[in-house]
C-alpha beads as a LAMMPS data file, in Angstrom:
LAMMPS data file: protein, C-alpha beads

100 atoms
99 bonds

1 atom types
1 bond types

-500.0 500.0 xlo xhi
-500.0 500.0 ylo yhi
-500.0 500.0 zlo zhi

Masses

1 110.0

Atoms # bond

1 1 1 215.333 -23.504 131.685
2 1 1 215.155 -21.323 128.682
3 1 1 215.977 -18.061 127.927
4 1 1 216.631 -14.905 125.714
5 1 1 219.262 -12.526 125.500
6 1 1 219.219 -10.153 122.531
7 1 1 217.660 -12.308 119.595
8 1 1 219.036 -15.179 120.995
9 1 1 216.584 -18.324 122.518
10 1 1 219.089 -20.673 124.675
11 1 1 218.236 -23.822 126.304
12 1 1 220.097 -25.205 129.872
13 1 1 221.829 -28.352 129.062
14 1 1 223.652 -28.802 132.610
15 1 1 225.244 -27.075 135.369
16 1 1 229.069 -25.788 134.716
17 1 1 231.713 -26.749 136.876
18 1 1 234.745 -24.747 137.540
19 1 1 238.574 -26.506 137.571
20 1 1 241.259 -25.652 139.008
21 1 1 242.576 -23.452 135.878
22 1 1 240.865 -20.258 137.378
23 1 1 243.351 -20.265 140.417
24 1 1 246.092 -19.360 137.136
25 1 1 247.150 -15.224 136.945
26 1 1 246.571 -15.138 133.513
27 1 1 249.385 -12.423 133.541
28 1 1 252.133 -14.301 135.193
29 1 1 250.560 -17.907 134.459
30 1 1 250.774 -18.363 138.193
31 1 1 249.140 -20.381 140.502
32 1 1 246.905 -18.178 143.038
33 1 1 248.442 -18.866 146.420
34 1 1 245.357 -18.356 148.283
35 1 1 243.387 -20.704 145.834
36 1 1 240.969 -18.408 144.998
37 1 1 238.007 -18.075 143.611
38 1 1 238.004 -22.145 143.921
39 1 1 238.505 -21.367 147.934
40 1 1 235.041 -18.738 147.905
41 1 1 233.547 -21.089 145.579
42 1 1 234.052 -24.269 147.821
43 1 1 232.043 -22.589 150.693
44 1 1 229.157 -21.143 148.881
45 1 1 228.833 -23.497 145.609
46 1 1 229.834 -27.185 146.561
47 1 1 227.589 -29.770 144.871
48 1 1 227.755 -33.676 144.122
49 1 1 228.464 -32.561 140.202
50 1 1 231.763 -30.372 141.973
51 1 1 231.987 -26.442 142.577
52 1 1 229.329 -24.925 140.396
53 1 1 229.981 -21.647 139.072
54 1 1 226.897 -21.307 136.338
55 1 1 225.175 -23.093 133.625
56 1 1 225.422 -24.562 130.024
57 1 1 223.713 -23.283 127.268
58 1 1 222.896 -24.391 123.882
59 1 1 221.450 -21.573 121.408
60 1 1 218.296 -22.786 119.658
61 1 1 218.401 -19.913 116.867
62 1 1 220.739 -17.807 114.973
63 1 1 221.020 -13.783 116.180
64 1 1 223.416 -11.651 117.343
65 1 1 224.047 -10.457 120.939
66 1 1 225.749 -7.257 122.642
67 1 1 226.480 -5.820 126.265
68 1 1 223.847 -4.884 127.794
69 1 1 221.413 -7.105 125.905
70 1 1 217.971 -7.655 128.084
71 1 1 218.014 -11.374 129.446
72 1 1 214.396 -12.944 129.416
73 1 1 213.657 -16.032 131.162
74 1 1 211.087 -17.719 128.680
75 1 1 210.905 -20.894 131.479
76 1 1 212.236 -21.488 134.735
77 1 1 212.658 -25.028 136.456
78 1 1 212.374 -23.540 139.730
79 1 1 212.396 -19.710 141.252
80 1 1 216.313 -19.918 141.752
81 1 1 217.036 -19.602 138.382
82 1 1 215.258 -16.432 137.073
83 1 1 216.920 -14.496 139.504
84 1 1 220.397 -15.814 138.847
85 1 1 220.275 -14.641 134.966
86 1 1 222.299 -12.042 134.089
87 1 1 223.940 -9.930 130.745
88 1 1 226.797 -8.214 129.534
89 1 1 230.190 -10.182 129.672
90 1 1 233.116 -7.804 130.401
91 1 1 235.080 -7.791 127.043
92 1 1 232.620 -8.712 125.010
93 1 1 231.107 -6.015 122.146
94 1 1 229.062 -7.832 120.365
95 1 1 228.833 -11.648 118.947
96 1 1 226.850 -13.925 116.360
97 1 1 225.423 -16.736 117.617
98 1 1 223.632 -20.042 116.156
99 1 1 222.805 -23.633 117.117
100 1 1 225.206 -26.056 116.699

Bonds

1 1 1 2
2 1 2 3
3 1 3 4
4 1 4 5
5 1 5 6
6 1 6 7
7 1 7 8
8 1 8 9
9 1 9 10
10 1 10 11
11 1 11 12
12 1 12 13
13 1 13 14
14 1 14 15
15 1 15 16
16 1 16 17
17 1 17 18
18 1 18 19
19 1 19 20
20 1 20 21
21 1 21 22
22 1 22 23
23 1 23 24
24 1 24 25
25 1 25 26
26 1 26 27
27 1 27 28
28 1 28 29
29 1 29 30
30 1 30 31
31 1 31 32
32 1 32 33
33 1 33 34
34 1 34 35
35 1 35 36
36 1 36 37
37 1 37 38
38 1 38 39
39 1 39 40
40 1 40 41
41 1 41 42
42 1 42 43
43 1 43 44
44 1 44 45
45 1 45 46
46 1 46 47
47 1 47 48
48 1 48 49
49 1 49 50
50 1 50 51
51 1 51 52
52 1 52 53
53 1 53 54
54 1 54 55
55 1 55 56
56 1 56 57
57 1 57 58
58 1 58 59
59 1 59 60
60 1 60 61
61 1 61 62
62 1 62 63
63 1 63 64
64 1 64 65
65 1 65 66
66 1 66 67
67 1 67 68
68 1 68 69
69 1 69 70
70 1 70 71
71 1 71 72
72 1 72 73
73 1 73 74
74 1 74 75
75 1 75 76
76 1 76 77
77 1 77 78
78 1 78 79
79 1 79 80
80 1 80 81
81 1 81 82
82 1 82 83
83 1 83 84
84 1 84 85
85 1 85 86
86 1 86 87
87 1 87 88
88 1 88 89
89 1 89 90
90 1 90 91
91 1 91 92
92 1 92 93
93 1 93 94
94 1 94 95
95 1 95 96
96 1 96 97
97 1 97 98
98 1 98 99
99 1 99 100
């Protein structure tokens, strides 16, 4: 899969996996009782990699992104995937972004 948010070109390298760290309050640096998201995410995303919660990306050129961006799917590997894309990360103005 590739695709293009703002300037940016980005490549998938591999699914992403969620651990148990998102059951933590960030405020209280609590344990979630009720185990969520990991609970929801069990029932909807189990996989043989684990509990997938997106995808890995590797930037193939230098640009700069911001909310609200437009999110272009240059190449899908199957007709899942250009519906799942999506923009705008909640506390996130604007960033500067380059390969590796």
């Amino acid at each position: 899969m590739r695709l293009r948010i703002g300037e940016v070109v980005f490549r998938k390298t591999k699914p992403c996996t969620r651990c148990v760290f998102t059951t933590v309050e960030p405020q209280s640096g609590r344990r979630r009782e009720d185990g969520e998201p990991l609970r929801t995410l069990r029932a909807l995303r189990r996989s043989a990699e684990g509990l997938l919660f997106g995808i890995d990306l590797v930037a193939e050129n230098r640009g700069t992104l911001a909310v609200g961006d437009p999110v272009e799917v240059l190449a899908a590997e199957d007709r899942g995937e250009a519906s799942c894309a999506r923009s705008g990360a909640p506390g996130l103005e604007a960033a500067t972004i380059g390969p590796r």
